[in-house]
N, C-alpha and C positions, 0 to 999 in steps of 0.2 A: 483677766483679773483686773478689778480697778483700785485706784487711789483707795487708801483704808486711813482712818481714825484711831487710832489705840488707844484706849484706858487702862493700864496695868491699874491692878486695883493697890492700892496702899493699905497697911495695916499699921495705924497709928498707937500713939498711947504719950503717953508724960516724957519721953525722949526725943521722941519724934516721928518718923516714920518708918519703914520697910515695904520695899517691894521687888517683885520679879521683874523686869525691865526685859528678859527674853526665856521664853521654853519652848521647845519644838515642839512639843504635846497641845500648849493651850494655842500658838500660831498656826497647825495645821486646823483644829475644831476650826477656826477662821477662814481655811483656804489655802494658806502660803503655807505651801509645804517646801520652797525649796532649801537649799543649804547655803547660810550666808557663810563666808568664806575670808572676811578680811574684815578688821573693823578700822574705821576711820575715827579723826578726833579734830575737830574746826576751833579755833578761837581767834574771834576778831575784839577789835583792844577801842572801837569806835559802834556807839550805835549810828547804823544807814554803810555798812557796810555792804554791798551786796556781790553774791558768790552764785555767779550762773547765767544763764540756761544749761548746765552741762550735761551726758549721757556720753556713754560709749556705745562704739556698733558692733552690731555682730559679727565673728560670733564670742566676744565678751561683754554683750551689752548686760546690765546690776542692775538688781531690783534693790532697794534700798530702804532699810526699815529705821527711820530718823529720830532723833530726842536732843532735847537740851537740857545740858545739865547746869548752865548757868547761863541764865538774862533770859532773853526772850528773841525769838526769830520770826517775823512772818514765811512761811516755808509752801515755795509752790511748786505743783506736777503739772507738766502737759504734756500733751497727747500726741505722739509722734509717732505712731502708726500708720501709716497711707492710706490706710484701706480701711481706718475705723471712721465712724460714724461722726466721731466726736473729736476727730483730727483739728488741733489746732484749738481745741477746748481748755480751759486749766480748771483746778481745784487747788484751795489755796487752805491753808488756817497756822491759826498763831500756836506757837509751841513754845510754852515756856517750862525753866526749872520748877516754877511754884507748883502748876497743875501736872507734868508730867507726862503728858499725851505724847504719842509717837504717830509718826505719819510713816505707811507702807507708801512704798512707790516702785511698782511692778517696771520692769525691765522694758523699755519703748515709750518711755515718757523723759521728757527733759524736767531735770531738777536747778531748783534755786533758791535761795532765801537771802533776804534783808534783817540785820540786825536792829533789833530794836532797844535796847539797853547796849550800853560799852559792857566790854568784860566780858562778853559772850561766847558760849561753848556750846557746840554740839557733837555728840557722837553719833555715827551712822555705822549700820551692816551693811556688805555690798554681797550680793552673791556670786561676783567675779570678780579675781583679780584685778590689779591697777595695770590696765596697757597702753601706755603712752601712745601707741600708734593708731590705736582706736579712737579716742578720745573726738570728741566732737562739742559743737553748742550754737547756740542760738543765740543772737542780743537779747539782754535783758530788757529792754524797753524799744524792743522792738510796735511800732503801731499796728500790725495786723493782728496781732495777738492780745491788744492793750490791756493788758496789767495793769492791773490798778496798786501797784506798791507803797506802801504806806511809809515813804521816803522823811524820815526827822530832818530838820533845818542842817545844810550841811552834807547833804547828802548827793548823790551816792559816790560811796567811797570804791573805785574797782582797781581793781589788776591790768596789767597793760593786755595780757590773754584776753580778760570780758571786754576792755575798750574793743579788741577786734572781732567779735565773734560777726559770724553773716546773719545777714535778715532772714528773716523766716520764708517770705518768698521763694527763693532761690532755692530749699532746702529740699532735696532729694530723700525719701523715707527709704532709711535701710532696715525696718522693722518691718515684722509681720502682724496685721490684727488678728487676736485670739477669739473675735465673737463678743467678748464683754466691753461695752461702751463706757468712756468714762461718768462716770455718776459722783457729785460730790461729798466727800466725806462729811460721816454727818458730826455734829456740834457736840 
């Protein structure tokens, strides 16, 4: 399975809007049949904050189905499979409150995002539990993978965890490729 694009659709009027933001009936017609399991909630208080390369290994590595409910994120997946085609590939796009888009991020991809507004909130589904001892990542700006981060003045804001994470080089795939290459979400 690769990297997916979500439009929940909205249903507006003079108040404002409504929408379904998850249903396991319309995410299987999609593909992602599995069972998210935990839900997470991000808020960074600076735009150029950035939170990642992260992924955990198996066997609790989380496929992650992401939204922001407030500001805006650039939110990217790469490809951390050994044996895909498209190892070390990313797909990227902006997720903000105003439009609503959620980004799927199948399980053997490293997650990340940079804020791009202060005041920033995202909530994500994981399909597994939080296991600290699994926990793994990759440098954000690492050069072999070059991101193109779309870093505001001031930037980037990290955690002493992201100051260390290892270079991509070095990194030993404990994933398996499932056959689908990553392809990038479309607009």
């Amino acid at each position: 399975m690769s990297v997916r694009l979500i439009r929940p659709r909205r249903l507006a009027d003079a108040r404002g809007w409504f929408c379904e933001t998850y249903s396991r009936r319309t995410m299987a017609r999609m593909g992602i049949t599995m069972e998210f399991v935990q839900d997470n909630h991000s808020f960074s208080r600076a735009a150029g904050a950035v939170r990642g390369l992260h992924f955990q290994r198996p066997p609790h590595a989380q496929a992650k189905l992401v939204r922001c409910v407030r500001g805006a994120v650039w939110d990217v997946a790469v490809d951390l499979r050994g044996a895909s085609p498209t190892y070390g590939k990313w797909a990227a796009a902006e997720l903000d409150a105003r439009g609503g888009a959620q980004m799927f991020i199948p399980a053997g991809y490293g997650h990340g995002f940079v804020t791009l507004e202060p005041e920033t909130e995202i909530e994500y589904k994981v399909s597994d539990f939080h296991a600290a001892d699994h926990e793994g990542g990759i440098a954000w700006n690492d050069p072999d993978l070059a991101l193109p981060w779309p870093l505001p003045p001031g930037a980037p804001i990290l955690s002493n965890r992201d100051r260390g994470l290892p270079a991509f080089a070095g990194f030993v795939s404990p994933f398996d490729y499932d056959g689908v290459p990553l392809t990038a979400p479309e607009p």
